[in-house]
C-alpha positions in Angstrom: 105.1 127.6 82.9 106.7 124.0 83.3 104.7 121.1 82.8 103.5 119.6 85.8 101.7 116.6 84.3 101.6 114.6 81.1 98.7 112.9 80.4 99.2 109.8 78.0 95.8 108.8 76.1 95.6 105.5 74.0 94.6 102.2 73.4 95.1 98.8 74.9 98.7 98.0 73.8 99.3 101.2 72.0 102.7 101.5 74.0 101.8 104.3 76.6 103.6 102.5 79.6 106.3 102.0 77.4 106.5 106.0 76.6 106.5 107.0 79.9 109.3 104.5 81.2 111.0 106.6 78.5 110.3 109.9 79.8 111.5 108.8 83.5 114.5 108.2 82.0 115.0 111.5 79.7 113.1 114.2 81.5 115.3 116.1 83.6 113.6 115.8 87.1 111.8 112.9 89.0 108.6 112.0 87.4 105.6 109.5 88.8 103.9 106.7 86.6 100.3 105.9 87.0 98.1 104.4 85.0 94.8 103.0 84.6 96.2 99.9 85.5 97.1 100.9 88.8 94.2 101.8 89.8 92.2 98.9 88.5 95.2 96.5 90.0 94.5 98.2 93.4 91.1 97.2 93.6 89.9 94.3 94.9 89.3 91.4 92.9 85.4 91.3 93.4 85.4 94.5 91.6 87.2 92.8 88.4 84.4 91.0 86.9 81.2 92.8 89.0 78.8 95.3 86.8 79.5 97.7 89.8 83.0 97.5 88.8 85.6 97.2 86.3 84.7 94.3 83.7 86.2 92.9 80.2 84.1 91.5 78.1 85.3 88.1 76.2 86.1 90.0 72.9 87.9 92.9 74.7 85.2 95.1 75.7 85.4 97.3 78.9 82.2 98.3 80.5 82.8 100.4 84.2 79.8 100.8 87.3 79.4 103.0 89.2 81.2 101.6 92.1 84.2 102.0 89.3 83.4 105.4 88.6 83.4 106.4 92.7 87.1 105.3 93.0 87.7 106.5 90.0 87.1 110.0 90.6 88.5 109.8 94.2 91.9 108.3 92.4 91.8 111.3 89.4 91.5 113.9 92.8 94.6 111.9 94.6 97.0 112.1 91.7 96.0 115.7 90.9 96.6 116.6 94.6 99.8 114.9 93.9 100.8 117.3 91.5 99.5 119.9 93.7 102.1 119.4 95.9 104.9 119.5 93.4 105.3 116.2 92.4 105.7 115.7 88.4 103.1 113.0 86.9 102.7 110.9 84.0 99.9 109.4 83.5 98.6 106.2 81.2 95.4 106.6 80.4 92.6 104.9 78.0 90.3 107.6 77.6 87.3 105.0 77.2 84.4 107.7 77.6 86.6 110.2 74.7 85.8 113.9 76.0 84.1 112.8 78.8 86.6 110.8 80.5 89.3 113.6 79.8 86.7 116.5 81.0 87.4 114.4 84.1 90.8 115.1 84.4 90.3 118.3 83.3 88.3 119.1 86.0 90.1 117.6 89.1 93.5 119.0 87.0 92.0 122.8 87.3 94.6 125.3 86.4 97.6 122.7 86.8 99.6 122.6 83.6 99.1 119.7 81.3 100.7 118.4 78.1 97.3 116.1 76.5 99.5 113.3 74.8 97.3 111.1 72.1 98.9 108.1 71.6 98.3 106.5 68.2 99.2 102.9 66.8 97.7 101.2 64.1 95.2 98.3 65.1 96.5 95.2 63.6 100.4 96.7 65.3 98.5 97.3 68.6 96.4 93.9 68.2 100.1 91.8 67.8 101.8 93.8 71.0 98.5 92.5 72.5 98.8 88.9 71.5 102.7 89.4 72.5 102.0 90.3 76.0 99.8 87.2 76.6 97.7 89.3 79.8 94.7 91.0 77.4 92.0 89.6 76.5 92.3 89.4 72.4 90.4 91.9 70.8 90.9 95.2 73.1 93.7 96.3 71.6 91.7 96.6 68.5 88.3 98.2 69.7 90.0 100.8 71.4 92.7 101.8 69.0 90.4 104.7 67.8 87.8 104.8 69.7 89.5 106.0 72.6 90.8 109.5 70.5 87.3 110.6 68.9 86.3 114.0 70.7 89.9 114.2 72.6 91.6 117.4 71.9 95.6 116.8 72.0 98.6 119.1 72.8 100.2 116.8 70.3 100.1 113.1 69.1 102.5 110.5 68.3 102.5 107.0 66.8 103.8 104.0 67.4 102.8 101.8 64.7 107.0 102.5 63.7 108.2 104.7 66.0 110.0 103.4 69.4 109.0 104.8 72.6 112.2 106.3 73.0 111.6 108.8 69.8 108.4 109.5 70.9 109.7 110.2 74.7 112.0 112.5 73.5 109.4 114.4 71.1 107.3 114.9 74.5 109.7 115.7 76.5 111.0 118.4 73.9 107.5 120.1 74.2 107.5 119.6 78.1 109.6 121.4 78.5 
């Protein structure tokens, strides 16, 4: 069975969105992109920097409400549905909660088939992309480099501490196929 979605789990910085403007590019059909950034970018701003929400601490800490986790799960059914319907997804994900927040997906995923991508980069690498992009708050990168991966089970792994996203695209595509 063809791979219907590709789930990409790492860190702040760790050079997901990177990997999967790589894989639209070298996977043979039409793939979508969506990440947790889009859906925190679609919310409204009030819901940035409430405890109901979707807030960053000052040294890169992420702490989510409840209102968060409502959209959330609405937003996990939509893109699944999505994939229901035959489109092919790739999605960016920081698996915050580890087994929890993928049991998530797995859930709303059901019997779709999924390739579970961990995407690795060492912290001081990941904490420099971070500093590079100027629009993190410093320290994210960091705390979630390994934190996001404990309790995750993986169809396979990269890293991109010295790999480019283009060699890692190609890996995944390879066993999306």
């Amino acid at each position: 069975m063809t791979t219907q979605v590709i789930i990409l789990n790492g860190g702040s910085s760790s050079g997901k969105s990177g990997i999967a403007r790589c894989l639209q590019a070298v996977l043979p059909d039409p793939w979508l992109t969506f990440g947790c950034d889009t859906l925190v970018e679609a919310m409204p701003a009030s819901m940035r920097s409430a405890s109901e929400g979707f807030e960053v601490a000052a040294d890169g800490g992420v702490s989510v409400g409840p209102e968060f986790r409502t959209l959330e799960a609405a937003w996990i059914e939509g893109v699944a549905t999505m994939a229901r319907a035959g489109a092919r997804v790739i999605v960016d994900e920081v698996f915050l909660g580890g087994p929890a927040s993928q049991e998530r997906w797995r859930k709303s995923l059901g019997d779709l088939p999924v390739l579970w991508v961990g995407v690795r980069c060492d912290s001081t690498v990941a904490a420099g992309r971070e500093t590079a992009r100027g629009d993190r708050v410093a320290g994210m990168a960091a705390s979630q480099a390994e934190v996001v991966h404990h309790g995750v089970r993986y169809d396979m792994e990269v890293d991109t501490t010295a790999t480019e996203s283009l060699e890692c695209a190609r890996a995944i595509a390879a066993r999306a196929a």
